[in-house]
N, C-alpha and C positions, 0 to 999 in steps of 0.2 A: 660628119662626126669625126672629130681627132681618134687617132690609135690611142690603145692604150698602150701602159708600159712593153707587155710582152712582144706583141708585132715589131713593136719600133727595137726593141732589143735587137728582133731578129734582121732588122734592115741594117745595124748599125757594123759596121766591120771590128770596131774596136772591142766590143762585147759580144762573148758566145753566147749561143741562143741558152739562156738558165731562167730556171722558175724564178717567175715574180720574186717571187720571197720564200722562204723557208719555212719549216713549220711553226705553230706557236711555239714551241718547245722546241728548242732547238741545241742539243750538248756539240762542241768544236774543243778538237782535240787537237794536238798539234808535236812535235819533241818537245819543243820550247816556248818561251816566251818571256819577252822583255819587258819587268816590272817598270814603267819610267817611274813612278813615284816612289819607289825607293832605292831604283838603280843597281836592280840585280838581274838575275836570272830566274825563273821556274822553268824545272824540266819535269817534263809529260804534265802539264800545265790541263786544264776540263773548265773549259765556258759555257753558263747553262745561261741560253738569251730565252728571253721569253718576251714574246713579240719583237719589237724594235729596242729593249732594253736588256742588257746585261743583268742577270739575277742573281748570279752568285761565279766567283772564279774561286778555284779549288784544285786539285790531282786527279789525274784519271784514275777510276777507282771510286770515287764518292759519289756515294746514292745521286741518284737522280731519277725525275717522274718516269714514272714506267713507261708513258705513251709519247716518252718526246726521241725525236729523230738524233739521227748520230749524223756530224757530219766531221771525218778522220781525213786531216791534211798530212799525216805522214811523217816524215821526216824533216818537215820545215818545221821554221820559226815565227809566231807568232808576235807582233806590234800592232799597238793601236793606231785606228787612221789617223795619215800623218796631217798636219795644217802648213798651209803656208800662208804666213802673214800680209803680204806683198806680192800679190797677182793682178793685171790686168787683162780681164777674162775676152773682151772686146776690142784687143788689138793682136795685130800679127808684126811681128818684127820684117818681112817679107817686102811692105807696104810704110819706109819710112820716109821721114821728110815733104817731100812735094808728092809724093807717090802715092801718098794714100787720097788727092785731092781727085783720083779721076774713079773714086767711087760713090754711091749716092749715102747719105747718112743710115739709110736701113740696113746697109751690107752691114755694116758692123754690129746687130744682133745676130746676124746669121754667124759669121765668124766666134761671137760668142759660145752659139749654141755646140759649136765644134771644140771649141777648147773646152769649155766645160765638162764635155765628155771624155780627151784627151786627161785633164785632170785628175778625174774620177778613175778610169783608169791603171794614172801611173800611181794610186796610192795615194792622192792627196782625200781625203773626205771631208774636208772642211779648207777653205778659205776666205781670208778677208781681201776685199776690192776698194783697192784702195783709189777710184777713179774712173769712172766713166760717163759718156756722154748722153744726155738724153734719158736719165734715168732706167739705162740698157739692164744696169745690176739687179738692178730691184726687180725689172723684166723679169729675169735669169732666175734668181731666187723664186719667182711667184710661179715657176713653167717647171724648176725643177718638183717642188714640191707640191704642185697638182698635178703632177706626175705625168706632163708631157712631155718630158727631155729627160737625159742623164746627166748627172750632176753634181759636184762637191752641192756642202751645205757652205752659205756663200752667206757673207757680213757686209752690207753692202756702205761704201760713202756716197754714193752719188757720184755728185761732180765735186772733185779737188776743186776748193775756193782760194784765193790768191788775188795780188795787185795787178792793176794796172800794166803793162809792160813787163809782168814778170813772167816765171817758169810755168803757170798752168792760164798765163794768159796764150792770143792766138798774135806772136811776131811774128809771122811769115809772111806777113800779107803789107802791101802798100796803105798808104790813107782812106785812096779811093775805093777799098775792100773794107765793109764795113761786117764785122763778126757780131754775133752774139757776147752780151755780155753777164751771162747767168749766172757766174759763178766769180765777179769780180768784187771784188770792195776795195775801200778807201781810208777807210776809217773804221775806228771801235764801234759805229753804230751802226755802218753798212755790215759789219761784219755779225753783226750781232744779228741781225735781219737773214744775213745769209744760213746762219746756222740754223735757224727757225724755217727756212724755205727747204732747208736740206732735210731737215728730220721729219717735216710737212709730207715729205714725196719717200720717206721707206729710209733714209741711211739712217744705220743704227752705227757707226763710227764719222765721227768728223775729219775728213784729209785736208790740211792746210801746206801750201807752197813759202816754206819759210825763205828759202835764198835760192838763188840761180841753181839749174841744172846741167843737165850733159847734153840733154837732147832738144833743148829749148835753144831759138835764137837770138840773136842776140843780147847776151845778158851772161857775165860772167857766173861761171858755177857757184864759186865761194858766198856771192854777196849777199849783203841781207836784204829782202825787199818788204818785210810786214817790223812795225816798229813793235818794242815791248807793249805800248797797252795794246795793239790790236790785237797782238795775239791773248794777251791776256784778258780782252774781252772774247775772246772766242772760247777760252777754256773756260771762261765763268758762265757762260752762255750753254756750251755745250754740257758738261759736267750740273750745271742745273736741270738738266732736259733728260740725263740718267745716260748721256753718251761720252764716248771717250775719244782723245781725240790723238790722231799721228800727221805727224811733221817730216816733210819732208825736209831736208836740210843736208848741207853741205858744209856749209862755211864754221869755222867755230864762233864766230860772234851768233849769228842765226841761232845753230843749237843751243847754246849759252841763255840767248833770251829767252827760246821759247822751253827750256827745264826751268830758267825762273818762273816762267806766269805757270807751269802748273802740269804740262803737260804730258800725255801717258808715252808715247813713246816718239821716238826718234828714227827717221826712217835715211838709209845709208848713214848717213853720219860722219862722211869721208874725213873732213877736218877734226873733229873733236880734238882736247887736248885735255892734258890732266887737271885742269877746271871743270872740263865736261862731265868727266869721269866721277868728282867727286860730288859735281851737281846732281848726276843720276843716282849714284849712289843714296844721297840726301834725301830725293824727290822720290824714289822708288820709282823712278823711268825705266824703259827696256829700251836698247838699241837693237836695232833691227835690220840688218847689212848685209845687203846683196852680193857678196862678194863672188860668185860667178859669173855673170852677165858676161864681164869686161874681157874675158877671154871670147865670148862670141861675136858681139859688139868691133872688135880689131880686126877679127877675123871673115865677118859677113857684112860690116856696117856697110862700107864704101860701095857693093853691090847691092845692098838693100834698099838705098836712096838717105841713109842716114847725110847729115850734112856734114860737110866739110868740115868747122868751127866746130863741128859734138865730136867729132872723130876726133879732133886735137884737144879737146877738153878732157876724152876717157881717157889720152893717151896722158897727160897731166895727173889725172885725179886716180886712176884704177890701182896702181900698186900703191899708194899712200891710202887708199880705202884699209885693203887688205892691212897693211900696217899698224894701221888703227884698229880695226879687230882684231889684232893679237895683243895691243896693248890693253882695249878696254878690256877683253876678259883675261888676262892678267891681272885686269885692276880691281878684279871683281864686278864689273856693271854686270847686271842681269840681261841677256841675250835668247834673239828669237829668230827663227827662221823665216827668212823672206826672203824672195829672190828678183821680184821686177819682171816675173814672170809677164811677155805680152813684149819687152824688148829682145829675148830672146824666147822661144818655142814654146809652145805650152806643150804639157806631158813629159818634159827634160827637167822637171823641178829639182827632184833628186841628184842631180849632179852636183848641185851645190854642197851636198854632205861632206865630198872628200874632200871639196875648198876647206870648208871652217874646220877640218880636221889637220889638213896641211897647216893652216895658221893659228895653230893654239889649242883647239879642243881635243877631247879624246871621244871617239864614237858614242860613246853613252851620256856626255854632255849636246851634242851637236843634236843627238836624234828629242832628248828632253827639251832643245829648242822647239822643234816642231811638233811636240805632245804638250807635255807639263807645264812648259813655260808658256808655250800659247795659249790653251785656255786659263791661265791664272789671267795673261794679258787682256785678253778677250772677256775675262769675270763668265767664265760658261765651263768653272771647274764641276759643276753639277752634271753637265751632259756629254763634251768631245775631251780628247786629250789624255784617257789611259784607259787602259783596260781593268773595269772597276765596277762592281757593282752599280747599280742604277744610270750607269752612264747608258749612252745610247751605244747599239751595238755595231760599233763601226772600227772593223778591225782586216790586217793586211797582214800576208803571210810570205815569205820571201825564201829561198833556195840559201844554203849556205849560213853562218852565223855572219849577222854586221856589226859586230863590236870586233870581230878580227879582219874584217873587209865592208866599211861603211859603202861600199858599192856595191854591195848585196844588193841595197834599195834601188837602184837603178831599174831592177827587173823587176817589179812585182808579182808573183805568180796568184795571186787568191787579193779579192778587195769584197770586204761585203760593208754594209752603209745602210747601219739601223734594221740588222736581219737580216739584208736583203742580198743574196749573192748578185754580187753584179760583174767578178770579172773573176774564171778560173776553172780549172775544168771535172772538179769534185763534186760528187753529187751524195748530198744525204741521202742514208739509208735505213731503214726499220730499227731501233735497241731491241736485239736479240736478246 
């Protein structure tokens, strides 16, 4: 018989041993709390969740049912749980290059089921998977919420689908090494097929390899490798199916095609240029740019087994990223938080905050990335993404205010996820 939640809580070192869940009634007090939808403040802020949902946010002070629990965080500040758009839940930066070849394909569910928990954790309670092998995400998603594992709520792609010879194909290998090729296409009708295999096996976003990467070989980062129809038969294909789809992309001709055929967002986006800008603008895209990685990436790649040719591509591509994310949102594009979580650490998500604040944002747009702007992204503005009535009740509590120190968030002290206390060491007590 599998444990249930509680045991396995108590096995896991990253979470204190806390009740399953809270009461059905549940009021959360807090000083603060940061409205992202309208970009202010409430102070001494009263959330009354009833089950896994938010039922009403209000002032401490206002009625509430007689028989529901108090649970009083003090002097912290209250955020909804954060999202990050762009995680790889099923890799370790640790294990790059040839290095990850002297493990057997199962290890990397296992290492998922740790990050996951790392995740959850640091504050993330939702993210999008933009990639993985063997249909591991869907795993992940189907073990968090039959409640064998700890775990963000997780939007799974499958497998990133791509050309030939390109960035989410397998160049490492000689002729005589013959790979799988599950997640290839060729053409507008292979591709169209793939999207239909993808959404067949659980991905509820489409990940397409628009141009060359950093960490792919042979194949320079900028180029383009999917033509305009293919990709534009992917988003007619996915987008009829009620999925949305992200691009990875580098190059500016690459993002260029793929904002004309339709698509929702843009993932790094290192080259864009003020066509890009005005295409997303146009198209209603979001860019989505990891702009922390590249400081760990310089710093751990070369021991981590990263290759030679990536290590000179991030050293090329990494500050003209960041460059471009202070132009695009100057430019007005609509921006989101991602970070490529699974190239560097899982549970280090948060550090990316202070980046997009060094290059152009102010704390209270950076943090609306990873709430407001993602579920708009995501179209799941009815359940994650602020602290709101009816929304689900997944909220994170932090020492300090982070709109005067966006690295507040680096610490999370309090995570709960649909009710459920899962990281902190408050315990609800009787309404006297």
């Amino acid at each position: 018989m599998m444990p249930s939640l509680r045991p396995l809580a108590l096995l896991l070192p990253l979470f204190a041993p806390l009740p399953a869940a809270l009461a059905a009634s549940t009021v959360v007090t807090a000083a603060h709390m940061i409205d992202v939808l309208n970009g202010k403040v409430i102070d001494r802020p009263q959330i009354l969740i009833t089950d896994e949902r938010i039922a009403s946010v209000g002032h401490q002070g206002d009625p509430v049912p007689a028989e529901a629990k108090r649970l009083d965080l003090g002097a912290r500040t209250l955020l909804p749980g954060l999202i990050d758009m762009h995680v790889h839940l099923t890799s370790d930066p640790l294990y790059s290059g040839y290095r990850r070849l002297q493990f057997t394909d199962a290890f990397w569910m296992t290492v998922g089921v740790a990050n996951a928990q790392r995740t959850l954790a640091s504050g993330f309670t939702t993210v999008r998977n933009v990639g993985s092998s063997n249909f591991d995400d869907v795993g992940l998603k189907q073990g968090i919420e039959k409640g064998y594992i700890e775990g963000p709520r997780i939007v799974p792609a499958t497998y990133a689908i791509g050309s030939t010879g390109g960035h989410c194909d397998d160049t490492q290998f000689p002729p005589s090494i013959i790979t799988p090729s599950t997640q290839i296409g060729n053409s507008p009708d292979e591709y169209r097929r793939l999207v239909r295999r993808m959404h067949k096996y659980g991905a509820e976003v489409i990940k397409v390899c628009m141009t060359g990467g950093v960490l792919s070989k042979g194949d320079s980062v900028g180029a383009q490798q999917l033509s305009l129809e293919e990709i534009t038969a992917i988003v007619d294909e996915a987008h009829r199916l009620g999925l949305r789809v992200a691009v990875h992309a580098h190059g500016t001709d690459g993002i260029n095609d793929a904002l004309r055929a339709g698509v929702d967002t843009i993932e790094h986006a290192s080259l864009a240029d003020s066509a890009s800008f005005q295409l997303a603008k146009k198209r209603g895209a979001w860019f989505d740019m990891d702009i922390y990685n590249d400081d760990y990436i310089l710093a751990e790649g070369e021991k981590n087994g990263v290759y030679p040719e990536s290590l000179a591509k991030e050293k090329m591509i990494g500050r003209k990223q960041r460059e471009t994310f202070r132009a695009a949102h100057a430019a007005g594009v609509k921006m989101l938080f991602g970070t490529d979580a699974g190239v560097y650490p899982h549970g280090d998500n948060a550090r990316q905050f202070a980046k997009m604040v060094e290059w152009g944002m102010t704390p209270m747009e950076a943090i609306q990335a990873a709430t407001r702007n993602a579920a708009e992204a995501l179209d799941r503005t009815a359940d994650v993404g602020a602290i709101a009535p009816g929304r689900y009740a997944d909220l994170i509590a932090v020492d300090g205010d982070p709109l005067s120190d966006v690295r507040a968030l680096e610490k999370v002290a309090v995570v709960i996820k649909g009710g459920r206390l899962v990281k902190g060491s408050a315990a609800p007590t009787s309404n006297p």
